[in-house]
LUMDRENBA-385121 format. One record per atom (N, C-alpha, C): residue in three letters; atom name; x, y, z. Coordinates in steps of 0.2 Angstrom, whole numbers, plus 2048, in hexadecimal, padded with zeros to 3 digits. Each point is the difference from the previous one (the first is absolute). Layout:
REM residues N
> Ala,CA,X,Y,Z;
...
REM end
This chain:
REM residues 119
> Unk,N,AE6,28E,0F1;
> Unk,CA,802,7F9,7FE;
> Unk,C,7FE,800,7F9;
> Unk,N,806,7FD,7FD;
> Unk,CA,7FE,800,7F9;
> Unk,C,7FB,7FB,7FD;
> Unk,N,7FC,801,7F9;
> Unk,CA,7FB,7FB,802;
> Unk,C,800,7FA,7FB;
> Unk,N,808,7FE,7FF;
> Unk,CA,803,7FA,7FD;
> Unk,C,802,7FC,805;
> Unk,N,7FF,802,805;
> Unk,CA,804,7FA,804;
> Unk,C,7F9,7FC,802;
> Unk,N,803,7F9,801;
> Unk,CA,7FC,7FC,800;
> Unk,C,7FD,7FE,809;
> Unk,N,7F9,7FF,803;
> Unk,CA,7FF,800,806;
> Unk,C,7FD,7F6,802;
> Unk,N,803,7FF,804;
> Unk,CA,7FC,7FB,802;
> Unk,C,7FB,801,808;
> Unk,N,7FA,7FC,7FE;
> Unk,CA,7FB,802,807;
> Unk,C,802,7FB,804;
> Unk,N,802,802,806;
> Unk,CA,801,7FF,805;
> Unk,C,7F7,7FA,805;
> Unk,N,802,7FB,7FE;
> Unk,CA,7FB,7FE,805;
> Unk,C,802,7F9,803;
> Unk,N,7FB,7FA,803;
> Unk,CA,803,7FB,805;
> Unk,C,804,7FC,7F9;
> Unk,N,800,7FE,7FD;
> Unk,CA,807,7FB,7FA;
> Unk,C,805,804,803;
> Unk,N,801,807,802;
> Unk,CA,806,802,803;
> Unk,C,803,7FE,804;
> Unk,N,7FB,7FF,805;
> Unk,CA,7FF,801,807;
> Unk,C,801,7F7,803;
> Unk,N,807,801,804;
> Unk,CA,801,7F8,801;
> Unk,C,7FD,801,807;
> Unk,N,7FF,7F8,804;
> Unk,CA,7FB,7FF,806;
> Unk,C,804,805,807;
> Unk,N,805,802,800;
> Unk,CA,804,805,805;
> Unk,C,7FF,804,7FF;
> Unk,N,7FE,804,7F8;
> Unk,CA,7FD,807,801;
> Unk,C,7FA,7FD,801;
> Unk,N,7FD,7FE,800;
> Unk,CA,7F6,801,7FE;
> Unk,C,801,800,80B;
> Unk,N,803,7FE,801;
> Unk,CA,802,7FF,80A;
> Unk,C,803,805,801;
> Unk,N,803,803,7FD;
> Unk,CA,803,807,802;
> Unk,C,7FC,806,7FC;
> Unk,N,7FA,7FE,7FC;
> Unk,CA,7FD,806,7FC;
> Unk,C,7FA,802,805;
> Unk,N,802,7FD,808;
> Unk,CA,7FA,801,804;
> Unk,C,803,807,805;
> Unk,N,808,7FF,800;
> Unk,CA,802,806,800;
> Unk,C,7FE,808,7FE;
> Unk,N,800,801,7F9;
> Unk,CA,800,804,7FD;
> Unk,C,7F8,802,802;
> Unk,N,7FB,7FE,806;
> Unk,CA,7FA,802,800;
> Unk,C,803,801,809;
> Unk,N,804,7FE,804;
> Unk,CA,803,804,806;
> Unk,C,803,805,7FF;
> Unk,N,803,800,7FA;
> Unk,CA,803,806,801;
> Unk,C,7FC,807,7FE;
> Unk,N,7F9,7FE,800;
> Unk,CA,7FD,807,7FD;
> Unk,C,801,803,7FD;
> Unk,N,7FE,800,7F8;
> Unk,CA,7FF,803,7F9;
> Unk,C,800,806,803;
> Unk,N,803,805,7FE;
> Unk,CA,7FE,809,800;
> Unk,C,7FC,800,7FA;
> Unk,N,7FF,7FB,7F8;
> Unk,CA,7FF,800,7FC;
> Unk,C,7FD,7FA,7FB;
> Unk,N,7FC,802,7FC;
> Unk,CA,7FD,7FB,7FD;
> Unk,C,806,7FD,7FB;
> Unk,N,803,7FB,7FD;
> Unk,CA,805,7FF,7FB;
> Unk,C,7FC,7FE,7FA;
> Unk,N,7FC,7FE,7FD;
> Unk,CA,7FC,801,7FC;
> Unk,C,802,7F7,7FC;
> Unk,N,801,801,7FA;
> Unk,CA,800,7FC,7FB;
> Unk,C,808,7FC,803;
> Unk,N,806,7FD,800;
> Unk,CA,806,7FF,800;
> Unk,C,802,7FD,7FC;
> Unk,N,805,805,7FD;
> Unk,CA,805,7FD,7FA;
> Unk,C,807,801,801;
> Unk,N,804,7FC,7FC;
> Unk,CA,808,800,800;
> Unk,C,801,7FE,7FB;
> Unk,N,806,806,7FD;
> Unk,CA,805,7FC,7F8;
> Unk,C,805,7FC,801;
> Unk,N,7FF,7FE,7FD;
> Unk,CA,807,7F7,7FE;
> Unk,C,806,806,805;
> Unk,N,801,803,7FF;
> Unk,CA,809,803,803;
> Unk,C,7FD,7FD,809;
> Unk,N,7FB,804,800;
> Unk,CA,7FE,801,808;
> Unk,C,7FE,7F7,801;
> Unk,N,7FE,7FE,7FE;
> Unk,CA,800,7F7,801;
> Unk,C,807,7FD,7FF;
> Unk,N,801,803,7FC;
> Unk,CA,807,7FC,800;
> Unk,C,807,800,806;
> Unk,N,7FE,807,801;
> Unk,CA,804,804,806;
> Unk,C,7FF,7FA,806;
> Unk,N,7FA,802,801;
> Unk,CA,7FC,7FB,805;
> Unk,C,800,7FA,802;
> Unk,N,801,7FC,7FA;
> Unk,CA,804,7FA,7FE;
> Unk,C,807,7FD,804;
> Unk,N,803,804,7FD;
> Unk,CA,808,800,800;
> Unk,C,801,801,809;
> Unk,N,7FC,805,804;
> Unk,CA,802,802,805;
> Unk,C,7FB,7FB,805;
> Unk,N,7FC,7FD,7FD;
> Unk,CA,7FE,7FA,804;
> Unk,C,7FC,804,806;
> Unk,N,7FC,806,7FC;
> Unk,CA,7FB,804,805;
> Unk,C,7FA,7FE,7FC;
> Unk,N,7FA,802,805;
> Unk,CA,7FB,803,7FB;
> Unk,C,7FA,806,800;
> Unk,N,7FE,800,7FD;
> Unk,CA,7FA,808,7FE;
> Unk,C,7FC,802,806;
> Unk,N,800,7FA,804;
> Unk,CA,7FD,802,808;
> Unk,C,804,804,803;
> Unk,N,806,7FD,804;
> Unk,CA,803,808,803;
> Unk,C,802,806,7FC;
> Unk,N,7FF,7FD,7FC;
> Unk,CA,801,808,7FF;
> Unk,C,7F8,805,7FD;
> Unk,N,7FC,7FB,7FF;
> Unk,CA,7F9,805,800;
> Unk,C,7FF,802,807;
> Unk,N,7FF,7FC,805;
> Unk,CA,7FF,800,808;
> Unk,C,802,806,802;
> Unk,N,809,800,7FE;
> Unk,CA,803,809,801;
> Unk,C,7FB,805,7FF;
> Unk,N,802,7FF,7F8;
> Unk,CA,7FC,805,7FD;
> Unk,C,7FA,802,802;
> Unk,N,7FA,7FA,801;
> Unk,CA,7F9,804,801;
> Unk,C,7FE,802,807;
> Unk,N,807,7FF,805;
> Unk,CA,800,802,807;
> Unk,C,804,808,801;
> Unk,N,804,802,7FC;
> Unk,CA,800,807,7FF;
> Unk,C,807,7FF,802;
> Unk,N,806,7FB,7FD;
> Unk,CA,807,7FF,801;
> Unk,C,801,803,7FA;
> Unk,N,802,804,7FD;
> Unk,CA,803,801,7FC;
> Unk,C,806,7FE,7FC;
> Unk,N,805,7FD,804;
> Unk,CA,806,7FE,7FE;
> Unk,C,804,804,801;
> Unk,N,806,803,7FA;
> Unk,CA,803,803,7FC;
> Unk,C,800,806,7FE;
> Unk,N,7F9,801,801;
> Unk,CA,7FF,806,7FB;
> Unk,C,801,806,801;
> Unk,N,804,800,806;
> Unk,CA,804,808,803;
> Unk,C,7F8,802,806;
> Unk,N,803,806,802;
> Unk,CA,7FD,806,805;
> Unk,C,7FA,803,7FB;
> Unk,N,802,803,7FB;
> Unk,CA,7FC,803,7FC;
> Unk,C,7F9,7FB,800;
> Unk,N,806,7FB,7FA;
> Unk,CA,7F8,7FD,7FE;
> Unk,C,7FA,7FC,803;
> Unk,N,804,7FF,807;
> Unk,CA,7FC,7FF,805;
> Unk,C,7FA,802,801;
> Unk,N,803,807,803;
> Unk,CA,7F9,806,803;
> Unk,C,7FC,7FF,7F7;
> Unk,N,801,801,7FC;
> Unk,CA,7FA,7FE,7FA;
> Unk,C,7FC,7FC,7FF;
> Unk,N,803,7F9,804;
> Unk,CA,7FD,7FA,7FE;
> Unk,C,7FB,800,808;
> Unk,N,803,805,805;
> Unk,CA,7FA,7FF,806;
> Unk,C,7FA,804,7FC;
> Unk,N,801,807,7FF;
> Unk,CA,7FB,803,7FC;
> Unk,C,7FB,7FC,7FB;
> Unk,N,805,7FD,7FA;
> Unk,CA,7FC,7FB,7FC;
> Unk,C,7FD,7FC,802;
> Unk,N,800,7FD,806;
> Unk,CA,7FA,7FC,804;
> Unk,C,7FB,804,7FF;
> Unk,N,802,807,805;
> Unk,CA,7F7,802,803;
> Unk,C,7FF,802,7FA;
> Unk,N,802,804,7FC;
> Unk,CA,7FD,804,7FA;
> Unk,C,7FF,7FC,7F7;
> Unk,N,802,7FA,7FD;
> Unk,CA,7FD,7FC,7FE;
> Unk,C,805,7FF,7FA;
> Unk,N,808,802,801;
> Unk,CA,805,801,7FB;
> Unk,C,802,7FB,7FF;
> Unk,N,804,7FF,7FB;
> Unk,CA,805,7FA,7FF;
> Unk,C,805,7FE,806;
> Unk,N,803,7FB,801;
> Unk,CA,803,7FE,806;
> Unk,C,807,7FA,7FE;
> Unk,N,806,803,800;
> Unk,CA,806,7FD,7FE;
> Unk,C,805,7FE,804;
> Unk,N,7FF,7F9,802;
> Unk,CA,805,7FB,805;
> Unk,C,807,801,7FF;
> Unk,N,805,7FF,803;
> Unk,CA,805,7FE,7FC;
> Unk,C,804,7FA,806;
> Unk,N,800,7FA,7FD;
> Unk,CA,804,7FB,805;
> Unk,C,806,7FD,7FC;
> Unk,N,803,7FC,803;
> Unk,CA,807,7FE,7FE;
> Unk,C,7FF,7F7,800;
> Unk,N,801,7FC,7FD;
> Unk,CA,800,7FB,801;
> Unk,C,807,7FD,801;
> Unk,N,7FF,7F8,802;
> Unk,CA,808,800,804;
> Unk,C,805,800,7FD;
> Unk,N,7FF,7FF,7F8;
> Unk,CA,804,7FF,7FB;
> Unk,C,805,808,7FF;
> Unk,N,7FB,808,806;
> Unk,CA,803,805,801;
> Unk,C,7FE,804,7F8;
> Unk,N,7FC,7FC,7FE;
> Unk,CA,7FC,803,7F7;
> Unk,C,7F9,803,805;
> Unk,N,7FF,806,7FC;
> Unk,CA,7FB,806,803;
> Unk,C,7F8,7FC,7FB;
> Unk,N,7FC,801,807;
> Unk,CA,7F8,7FE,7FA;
> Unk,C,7FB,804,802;
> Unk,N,7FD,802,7FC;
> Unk,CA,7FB,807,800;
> Unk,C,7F9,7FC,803;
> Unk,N,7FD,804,802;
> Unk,CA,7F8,7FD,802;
> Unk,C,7FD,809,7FD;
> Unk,N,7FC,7FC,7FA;
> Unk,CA,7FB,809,801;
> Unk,C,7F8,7FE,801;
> Unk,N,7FE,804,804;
> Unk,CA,7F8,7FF,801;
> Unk,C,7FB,806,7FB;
> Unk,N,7FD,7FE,7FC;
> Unk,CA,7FD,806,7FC;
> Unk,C,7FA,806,804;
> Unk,N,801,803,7FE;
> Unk,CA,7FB,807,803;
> Unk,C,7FA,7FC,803;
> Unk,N,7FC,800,7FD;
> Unk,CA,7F9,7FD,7FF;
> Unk,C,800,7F8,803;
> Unk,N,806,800,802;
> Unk,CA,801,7F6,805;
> Unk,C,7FC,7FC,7FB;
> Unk,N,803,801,7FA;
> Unk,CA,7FB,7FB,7FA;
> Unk,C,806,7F9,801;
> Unk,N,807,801,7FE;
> Unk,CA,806,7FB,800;
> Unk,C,805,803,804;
> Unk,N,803,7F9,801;
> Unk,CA,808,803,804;
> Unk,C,805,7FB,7FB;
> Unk,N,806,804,7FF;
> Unk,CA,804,7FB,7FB;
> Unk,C,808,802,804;
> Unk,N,802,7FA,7FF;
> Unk,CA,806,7FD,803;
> Unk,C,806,800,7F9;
> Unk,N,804,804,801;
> Unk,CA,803,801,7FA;
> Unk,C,807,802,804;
> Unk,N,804,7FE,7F8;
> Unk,CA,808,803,802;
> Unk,C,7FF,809,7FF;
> Unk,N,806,801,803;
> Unk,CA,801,809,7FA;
> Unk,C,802,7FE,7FA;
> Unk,N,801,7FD,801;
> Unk,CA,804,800,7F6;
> Unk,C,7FA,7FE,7FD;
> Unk,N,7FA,7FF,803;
> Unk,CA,7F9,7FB,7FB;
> Unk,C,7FB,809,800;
> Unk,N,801,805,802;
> Unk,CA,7FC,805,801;
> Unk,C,7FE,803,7FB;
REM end
């Protein structure tokens, strides 16, 4: 990720009263992983916006070991990257059919919610 792009933290100001009721989900679906700090840059909010989704389903995916998009390959990596303590790269599609990344860092210090074009 380049390190001019600007990041916003993800916390409850984000989070309207249907997520904070559906963020009880994302504790049923069983974390394979710690998500650590949460952020998103303006593209990935903005995406997010437009498609009238929000950071919840697609974290809930992610930290339950749905990978998305990411093909076969990058699958069998991202189960690995669980046990063994690697970086961990989402890929989902929002409805607008625009591609949004989710990466969870090695060390489950941050997970950021980005476009590909913001990488």
């Amino acid at each position: 990720m380049s390190d001019n792009q600007s990041h916003t933290l993800i916390d409850q100001t984000h989070v309207s009263p249907n997520e904070q009721e559906s963020s009880s989900k994302l504790s049923a679906n069983r974390p394979l992983f710690k998500l650590g700090r949460l952020v998103a840059t303006p593209g990935a909010l903005e995406l997010l916006t437009r498609s009238k989704q929000t950071p919840i389903e697609f974290l809930s995916r992610h930290s339950s070991g749905d990978w998305g998009d990411c093909g076969e390959h990058d699958s069998r990596e991202n189960d690995l990257a669980v046990k063994a303590g690697y970086r961990i790269l989402s890929v989902y599609r929002a409805r607008t059919g625009e591609r949004l990344w989710i990466i969870t860092e090695a060390d489950r210090s941050a997970t950021t919610i980005l476009l590909p074009s913001e990488y």
